[in-house]
BAFI-117396 format. One record per residue (C-alpha): residue in three letters; y, x, z. Coordinates in nm, 3 decimals, always signed. Example, Ala and Ser with C-alpha at 12.3 -4.5 7.8 and 13.67 -1.06 7.14 Angstrom:
<nodes>
<node residuo="ALA" v="-0.450" u="+1.230" w="+0.780"/>
<node residuo="SER" v="-0.106" u="+1.367" w="+0.714"/>
</nodes>
This chain:
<nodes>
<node residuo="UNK" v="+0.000" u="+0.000" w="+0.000"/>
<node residuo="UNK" v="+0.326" u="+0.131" w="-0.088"/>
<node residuo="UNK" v="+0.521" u="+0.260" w="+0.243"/>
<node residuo="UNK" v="+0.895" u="+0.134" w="+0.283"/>
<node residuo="UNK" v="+1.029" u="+0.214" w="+0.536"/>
<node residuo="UNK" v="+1.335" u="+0.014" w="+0.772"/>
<node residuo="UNK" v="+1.590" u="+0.232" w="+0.602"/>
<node residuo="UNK" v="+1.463" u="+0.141" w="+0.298"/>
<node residuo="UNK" v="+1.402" u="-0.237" w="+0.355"/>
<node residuo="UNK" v="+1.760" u="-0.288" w="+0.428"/>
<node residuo="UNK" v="+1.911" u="-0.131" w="+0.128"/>
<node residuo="UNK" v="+1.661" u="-0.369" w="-0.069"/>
<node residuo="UNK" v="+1.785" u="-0.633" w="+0.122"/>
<node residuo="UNK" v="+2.181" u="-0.498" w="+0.037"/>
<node residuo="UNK" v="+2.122" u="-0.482" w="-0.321"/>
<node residuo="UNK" v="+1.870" u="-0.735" w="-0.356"/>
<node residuo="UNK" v="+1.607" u="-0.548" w="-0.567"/>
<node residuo="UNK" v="+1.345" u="-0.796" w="-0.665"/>
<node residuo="UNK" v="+1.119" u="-0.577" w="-0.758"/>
<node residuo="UNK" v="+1.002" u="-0.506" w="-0.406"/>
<node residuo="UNK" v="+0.935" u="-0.886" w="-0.308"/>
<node residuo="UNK" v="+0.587" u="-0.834" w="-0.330"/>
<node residuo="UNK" v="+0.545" u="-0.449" w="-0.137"/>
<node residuo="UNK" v="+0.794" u="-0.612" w="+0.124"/>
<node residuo="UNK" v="+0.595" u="-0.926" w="+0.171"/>
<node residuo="UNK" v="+0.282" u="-0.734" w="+0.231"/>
<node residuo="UNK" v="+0.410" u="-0.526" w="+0.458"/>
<node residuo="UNK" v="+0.558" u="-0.758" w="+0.669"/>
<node residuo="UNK" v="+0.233" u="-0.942" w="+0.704"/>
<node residuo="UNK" v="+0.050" u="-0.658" w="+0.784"/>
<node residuo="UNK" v="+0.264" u="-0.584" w="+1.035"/>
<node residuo="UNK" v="+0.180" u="-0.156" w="+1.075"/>
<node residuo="UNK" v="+0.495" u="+0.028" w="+1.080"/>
<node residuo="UNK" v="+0.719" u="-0.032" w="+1.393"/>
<node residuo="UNK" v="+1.086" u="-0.157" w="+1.340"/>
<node residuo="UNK" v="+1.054" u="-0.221" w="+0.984"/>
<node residuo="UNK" v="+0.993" u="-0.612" w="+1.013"/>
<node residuo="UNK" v="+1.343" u="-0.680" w="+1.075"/>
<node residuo="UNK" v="+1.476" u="-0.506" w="+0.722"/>
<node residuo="UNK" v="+1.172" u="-0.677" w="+0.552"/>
<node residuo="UNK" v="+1.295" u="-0.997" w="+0.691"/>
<node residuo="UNK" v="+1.648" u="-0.937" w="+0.618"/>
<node residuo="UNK" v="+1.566" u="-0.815" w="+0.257"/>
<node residuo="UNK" v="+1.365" u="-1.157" w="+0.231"/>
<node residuo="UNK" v="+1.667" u="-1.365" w="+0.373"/>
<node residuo="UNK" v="+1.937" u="-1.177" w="+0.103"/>
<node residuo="UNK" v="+1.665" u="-1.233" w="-0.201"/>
<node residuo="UNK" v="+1.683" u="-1.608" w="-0.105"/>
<node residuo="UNK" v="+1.454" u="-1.724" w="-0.304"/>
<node residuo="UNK" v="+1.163" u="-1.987" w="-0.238"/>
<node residuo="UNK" v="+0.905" u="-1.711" w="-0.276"/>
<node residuo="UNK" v="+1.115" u="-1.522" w="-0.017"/>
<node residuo="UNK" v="+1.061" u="-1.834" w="+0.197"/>
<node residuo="UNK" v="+0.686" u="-1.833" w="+0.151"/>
<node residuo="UNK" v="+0.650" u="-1.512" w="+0.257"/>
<node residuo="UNK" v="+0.836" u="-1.568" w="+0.593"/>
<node residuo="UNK" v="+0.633" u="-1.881" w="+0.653"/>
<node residuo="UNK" v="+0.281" u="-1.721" w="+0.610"/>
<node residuo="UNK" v="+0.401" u="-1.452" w="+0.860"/>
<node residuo="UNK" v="+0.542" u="-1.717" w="+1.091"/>
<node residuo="UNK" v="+0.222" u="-1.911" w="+1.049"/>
<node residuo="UNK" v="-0.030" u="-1.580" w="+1.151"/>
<node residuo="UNK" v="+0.202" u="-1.406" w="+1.431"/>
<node residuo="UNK" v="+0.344" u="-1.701" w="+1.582"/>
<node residuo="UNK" v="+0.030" u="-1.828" w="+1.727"/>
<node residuo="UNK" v="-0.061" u="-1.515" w="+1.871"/>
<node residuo="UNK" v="+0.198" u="-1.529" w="+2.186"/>
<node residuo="UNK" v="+0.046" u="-1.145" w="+2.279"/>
<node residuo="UNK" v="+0.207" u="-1.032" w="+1.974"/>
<node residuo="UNK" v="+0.605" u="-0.897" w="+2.016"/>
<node residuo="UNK" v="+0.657" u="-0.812" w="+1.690"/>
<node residuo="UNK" v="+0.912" u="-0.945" w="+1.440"/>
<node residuo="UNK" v="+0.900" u="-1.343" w="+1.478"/>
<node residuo="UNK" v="+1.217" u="-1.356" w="+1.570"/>
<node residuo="UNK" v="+1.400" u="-1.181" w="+1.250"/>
<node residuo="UNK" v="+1.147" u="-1.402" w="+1.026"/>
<node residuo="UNK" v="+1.232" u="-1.704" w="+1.175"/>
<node residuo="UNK" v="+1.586" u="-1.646" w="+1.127"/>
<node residuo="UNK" v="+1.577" u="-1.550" w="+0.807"/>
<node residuo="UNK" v="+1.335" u="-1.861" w="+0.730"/>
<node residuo="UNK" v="+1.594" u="-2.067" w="+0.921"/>
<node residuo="UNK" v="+1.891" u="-1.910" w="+0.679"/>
<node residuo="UNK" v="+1.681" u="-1.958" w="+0.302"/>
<node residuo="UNK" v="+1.638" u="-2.335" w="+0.456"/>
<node residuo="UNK" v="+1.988" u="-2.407" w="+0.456"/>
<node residuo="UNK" v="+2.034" u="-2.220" w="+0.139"/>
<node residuo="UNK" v="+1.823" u="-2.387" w="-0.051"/>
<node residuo="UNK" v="+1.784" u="-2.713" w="+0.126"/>
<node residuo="UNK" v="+1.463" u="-2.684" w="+0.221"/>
<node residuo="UNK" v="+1.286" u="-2.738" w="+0.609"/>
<node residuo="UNK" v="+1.018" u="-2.467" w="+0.601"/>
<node residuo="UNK" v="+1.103" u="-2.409" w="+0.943"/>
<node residuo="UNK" v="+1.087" u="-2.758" w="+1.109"/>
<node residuo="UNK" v="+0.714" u="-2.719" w="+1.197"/>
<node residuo="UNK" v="+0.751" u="-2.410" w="+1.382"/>
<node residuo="UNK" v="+1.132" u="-2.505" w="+1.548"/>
<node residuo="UNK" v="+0.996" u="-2.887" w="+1.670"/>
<node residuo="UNK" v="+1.014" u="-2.955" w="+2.079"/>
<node residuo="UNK" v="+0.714" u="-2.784" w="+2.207"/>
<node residuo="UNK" v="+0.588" u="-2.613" w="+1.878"/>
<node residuo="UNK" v="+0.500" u="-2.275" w="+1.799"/>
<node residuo="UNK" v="+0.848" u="-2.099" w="+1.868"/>
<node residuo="UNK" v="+0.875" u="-2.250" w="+2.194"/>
<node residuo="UNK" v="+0.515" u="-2.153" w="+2.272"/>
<node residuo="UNK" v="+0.573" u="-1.799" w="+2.156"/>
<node residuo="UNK" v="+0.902" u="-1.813" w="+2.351"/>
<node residuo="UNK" v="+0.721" u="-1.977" w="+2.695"/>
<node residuo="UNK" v="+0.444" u="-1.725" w="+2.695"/>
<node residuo="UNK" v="+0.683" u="-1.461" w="+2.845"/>
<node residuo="UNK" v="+0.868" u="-1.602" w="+3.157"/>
<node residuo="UNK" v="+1.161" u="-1.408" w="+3.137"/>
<node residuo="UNK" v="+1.255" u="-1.527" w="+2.784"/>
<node residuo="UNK" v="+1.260" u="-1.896" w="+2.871"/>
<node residuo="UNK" v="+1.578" u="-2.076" w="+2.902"/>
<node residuo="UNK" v="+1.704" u="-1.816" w="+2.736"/>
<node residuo="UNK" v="+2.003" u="-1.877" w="+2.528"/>
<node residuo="UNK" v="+1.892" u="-1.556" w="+2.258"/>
<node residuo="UNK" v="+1.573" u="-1.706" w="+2.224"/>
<node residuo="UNK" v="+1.668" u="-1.999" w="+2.036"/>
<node residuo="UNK" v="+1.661" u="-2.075" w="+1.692"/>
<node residuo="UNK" v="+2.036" u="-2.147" w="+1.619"/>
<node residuo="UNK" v="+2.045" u="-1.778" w="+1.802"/>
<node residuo="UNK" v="+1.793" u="-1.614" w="+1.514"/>
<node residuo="UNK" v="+1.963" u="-1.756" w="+1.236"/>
<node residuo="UNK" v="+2.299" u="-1.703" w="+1.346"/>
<node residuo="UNK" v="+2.174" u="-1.354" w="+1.378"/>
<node residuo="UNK" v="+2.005" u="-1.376" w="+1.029"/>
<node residuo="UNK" v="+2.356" u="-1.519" w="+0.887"/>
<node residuo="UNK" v="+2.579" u="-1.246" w="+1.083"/>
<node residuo="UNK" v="+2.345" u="-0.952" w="+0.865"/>
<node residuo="UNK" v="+2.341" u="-1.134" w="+0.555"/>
<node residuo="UNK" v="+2.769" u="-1.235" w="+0.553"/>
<node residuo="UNK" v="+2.802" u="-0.827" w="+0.612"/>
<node residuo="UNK" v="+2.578" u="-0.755" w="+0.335"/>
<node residuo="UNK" v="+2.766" u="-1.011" w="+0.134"/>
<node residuo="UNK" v="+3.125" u="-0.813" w="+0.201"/>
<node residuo="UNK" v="+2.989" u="-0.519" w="+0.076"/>
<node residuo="UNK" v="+2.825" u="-0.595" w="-0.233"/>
<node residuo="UNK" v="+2.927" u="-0.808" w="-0.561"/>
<node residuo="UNK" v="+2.733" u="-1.186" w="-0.502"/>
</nodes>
């Protein structure tokens, strides 16, 4: 599998190279290189496409459930929760319902509950925040 780093991932992300959809995706679902997740997600998020969207949602779908995990939920579901409103879709509505898989994965660590970080608004205004700097710097 081809190795791209977080460095790399974000300038991706920045100047939305398509070609690396697919080496990003599969990356991010196998889920071996530390601190990379959150450029994979954010180069998903700025390549805003529905295929972007799948990818998020499988990894959503496989890590969520697995409340052990601490790996990069959070930066998927905000950039899930961003290519929603973008493109009007509600791939995220499953996992973000009242006592669904976010709040499980949230719950399953005491000291994260009731936390105001922790919720979704939070990961997608973080996901939004990345994307609106990416979007100063570079031509739409």
């Amino acid at each position: 599998m081809t190795s791209i780093g977080a460095s790399a991932a974000w300038l991706i992300g920045i100047d939305r190279r398509e070609a690396f959809r697919e080496p990003i995706g599969n990356l991010l679902l196998a889920s071996e290189v530390c601190y990379s997740g959150r450029g994979y997600c954010f180069a998903l998020a700025r390549l805003g496409t529905h295929a972007d969207a799948e990818i998020l949602t499988a990894y959503l779908d496989r890590y969520l459930p697995r409340t052990d995990l601490r790996y990069d939920q959070p930066a998927a579901l905000g950039a899930l929760l961003r290519l929603d409103a973008c493109l009007g879709t509600r791939h995220a509505d499953r996992f973000t319902q009242p006592d669904g898989l976010w709040s499980q994965w949230v719950d399953a660590l005491v000291h994260l509950r009731d936390q105001p970080g922790c919720t979704p608004d939070e990961q997608r205004r973080w996901a939004d925040v990345q994307c609106e700097f990416a979007n100063g710097w570079t031509r739409l």
